[in-house]
C-alpha positions as YAML, in Angstrom:
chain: A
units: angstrom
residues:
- id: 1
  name: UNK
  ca: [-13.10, -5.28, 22.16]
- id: 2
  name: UNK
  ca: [-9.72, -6.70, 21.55]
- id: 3
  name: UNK
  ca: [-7.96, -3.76, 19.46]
- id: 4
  name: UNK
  ca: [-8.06, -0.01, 19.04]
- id: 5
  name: UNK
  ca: [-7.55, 2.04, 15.61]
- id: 6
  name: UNK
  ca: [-4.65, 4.97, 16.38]
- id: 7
  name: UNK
  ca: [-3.78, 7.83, 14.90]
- id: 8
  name: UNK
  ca: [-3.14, 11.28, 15.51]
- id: 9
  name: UNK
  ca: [-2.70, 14.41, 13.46]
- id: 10
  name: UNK
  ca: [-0.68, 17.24, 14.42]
- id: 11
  name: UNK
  ca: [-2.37, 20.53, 11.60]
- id: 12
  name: UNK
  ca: [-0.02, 23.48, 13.27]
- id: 13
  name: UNK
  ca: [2.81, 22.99, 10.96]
- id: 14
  name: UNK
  ca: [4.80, 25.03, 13.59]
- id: 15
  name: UNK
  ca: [4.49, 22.01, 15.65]
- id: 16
  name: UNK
  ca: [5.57, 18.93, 13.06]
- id: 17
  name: UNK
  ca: [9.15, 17.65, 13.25]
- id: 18
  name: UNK
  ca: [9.46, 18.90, 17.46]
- id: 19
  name: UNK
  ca: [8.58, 15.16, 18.58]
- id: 20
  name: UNK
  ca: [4.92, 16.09, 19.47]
- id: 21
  name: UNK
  ca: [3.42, 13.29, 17.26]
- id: 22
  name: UNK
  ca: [5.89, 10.79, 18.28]
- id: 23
  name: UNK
  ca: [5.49, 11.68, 22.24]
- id: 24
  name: UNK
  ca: [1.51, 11.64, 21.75]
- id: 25
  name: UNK
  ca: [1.41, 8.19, 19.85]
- id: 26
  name: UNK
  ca: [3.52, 6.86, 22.92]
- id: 27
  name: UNK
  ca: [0.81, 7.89, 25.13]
- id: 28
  name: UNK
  ca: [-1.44, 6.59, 23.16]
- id: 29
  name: UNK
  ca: [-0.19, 3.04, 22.89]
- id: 30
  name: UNK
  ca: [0.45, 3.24, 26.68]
- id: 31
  name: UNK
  ca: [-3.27, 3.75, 27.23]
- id: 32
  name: UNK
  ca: [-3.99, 0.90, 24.43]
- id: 33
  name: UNK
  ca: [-2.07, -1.77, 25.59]
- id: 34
  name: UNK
  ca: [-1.33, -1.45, 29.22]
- id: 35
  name: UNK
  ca: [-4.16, 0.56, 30.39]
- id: 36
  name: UNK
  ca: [-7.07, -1.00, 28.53]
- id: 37
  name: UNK
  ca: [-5.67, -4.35, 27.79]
- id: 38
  name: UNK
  ca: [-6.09, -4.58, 24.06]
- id: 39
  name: UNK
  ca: [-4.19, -7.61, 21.81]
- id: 40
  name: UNK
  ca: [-3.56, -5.08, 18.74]
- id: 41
  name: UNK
  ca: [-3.76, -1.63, 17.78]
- id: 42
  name: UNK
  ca: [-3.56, -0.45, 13.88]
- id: 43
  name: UNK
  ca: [-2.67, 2.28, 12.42]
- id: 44
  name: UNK
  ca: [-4.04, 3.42, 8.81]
- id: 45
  name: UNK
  ca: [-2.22, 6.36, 6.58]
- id: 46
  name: UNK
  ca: [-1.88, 7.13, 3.05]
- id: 47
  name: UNK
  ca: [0.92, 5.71, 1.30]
- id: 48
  name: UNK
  ca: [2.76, 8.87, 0.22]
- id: 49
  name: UNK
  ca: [2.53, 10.38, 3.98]
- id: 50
  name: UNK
  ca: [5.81, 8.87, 4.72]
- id: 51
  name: UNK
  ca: [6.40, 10.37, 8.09]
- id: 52
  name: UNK
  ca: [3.30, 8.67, 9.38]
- id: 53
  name: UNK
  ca: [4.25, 5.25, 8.00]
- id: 54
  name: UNK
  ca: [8.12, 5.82, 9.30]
- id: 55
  name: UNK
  ca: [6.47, 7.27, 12.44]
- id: 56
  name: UNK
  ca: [4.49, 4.28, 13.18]
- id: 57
  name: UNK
  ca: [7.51, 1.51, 12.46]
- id: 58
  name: UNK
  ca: [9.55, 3.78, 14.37]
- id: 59
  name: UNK
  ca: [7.21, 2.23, 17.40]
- id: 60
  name: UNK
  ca: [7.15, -0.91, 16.09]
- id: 61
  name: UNK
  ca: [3.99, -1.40, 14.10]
- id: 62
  name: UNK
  ca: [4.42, -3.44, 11.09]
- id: 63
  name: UNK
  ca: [2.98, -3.34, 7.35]
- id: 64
  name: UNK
  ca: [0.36, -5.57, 7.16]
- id: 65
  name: UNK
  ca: [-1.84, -4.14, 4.27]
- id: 66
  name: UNK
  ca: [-1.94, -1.68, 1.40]
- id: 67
  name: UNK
  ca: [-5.48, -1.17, -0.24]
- id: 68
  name: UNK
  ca: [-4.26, 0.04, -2.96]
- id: 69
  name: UNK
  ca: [-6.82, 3.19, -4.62]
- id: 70
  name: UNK
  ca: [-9.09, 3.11, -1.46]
- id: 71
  name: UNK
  ca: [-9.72, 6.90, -1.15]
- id: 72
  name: UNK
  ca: [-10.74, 9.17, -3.74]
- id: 73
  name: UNK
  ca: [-9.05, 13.06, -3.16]
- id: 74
  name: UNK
  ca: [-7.92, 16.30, -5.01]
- id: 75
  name: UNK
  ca: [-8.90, 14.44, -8.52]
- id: 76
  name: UNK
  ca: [-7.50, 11.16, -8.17]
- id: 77
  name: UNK
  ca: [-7.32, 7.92, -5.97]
- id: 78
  name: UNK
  ca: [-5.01, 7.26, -3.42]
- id: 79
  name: UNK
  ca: [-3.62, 4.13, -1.69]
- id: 80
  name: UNK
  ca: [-3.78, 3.42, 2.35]
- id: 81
  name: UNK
  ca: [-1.15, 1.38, 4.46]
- id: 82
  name: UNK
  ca: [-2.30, -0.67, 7.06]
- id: 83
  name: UNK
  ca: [0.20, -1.29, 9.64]
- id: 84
  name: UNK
  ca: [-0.48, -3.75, 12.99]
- id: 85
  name: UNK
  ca: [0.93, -3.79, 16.13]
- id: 86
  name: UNK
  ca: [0.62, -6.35, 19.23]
- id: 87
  name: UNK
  ca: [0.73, -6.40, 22.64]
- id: 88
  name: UNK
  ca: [3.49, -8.46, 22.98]
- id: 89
  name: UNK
  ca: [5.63, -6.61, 20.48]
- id: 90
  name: UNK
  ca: [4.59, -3.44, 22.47]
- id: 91
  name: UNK
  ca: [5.75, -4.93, 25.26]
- id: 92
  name: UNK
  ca: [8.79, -6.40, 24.31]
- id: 93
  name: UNK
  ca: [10.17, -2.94, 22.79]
- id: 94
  name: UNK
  ca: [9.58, -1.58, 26.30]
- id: 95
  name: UNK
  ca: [11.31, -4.07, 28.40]
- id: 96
  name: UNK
  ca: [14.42, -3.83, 26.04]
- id: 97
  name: UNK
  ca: [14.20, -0.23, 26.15]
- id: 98
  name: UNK
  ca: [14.53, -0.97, 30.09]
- id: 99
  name: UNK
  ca: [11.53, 0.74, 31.30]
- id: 100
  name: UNK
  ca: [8.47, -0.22, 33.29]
- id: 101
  name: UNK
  ca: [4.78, 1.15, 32.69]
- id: 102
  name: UNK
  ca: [5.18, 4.04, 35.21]
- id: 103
  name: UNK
  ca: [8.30, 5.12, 33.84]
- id: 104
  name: UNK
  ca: [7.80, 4.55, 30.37]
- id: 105
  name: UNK
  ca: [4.44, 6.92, 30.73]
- id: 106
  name: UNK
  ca: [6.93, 9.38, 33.12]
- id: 107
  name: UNK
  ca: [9.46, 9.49, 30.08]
- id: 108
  name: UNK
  ca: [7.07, 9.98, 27.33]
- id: 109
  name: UNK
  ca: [5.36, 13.05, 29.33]
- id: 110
  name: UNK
  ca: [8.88, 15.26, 29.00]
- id: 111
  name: UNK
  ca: [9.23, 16.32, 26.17]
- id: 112
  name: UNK
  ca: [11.96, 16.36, 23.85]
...
């Protein structure tokens, strides 16, 4: 296996906009890239769920894809973004955010 799918979804509306989902997807790409060693993780969302596709170039995934009409919901079709990120991009957004693996896990388990 050289990449992972990620995504989270936070359905307690008392818990959106607190960092939760931003502080979770860290984790998550911790575990992804320097835990099991994978080249690329991606990240799928619909295209009008803008907080999800800011969220995820926020941490430095990139738009690599939109299928446009690829899900059929509440009476019409809807279009998914597909948005990449590598290990070395991972990495490189750590080390100029000045933190190692332990501490970048330490800082991500506070929360904000």
């Amino acid at each position: 296996m050289t990449g992972a799918d990620v995504g989270l979804a936070l359905g307690e509306k008392t818990a959106w906009n607190k960092g939760y989902g931003t502080e979770t997807a860290k984790l998550l790409l911790d575990e992804v890239f320097r835990q099991l060693n994978l080249h690329r993780a991606e990240w799928w969302t619909y295209d009008e769920n803008s907080v999800s596709v800011q969220l995820a170039k926020k941490l430095g995934f990139k738009e690599e894809a939109r299928l446009r009409d690829a899900v059929f919901f509440d009476n019409r079709y809807h279009d998914l973004v597909v948005l990449g990120l590598l290990k070395q991009e991972f990495e490189s957004i750590r080390a100029a955010a000045g933190t190692s693996s332990s501490e970048t896990t330490v800082s991500y388990l506070q929360s904000p």
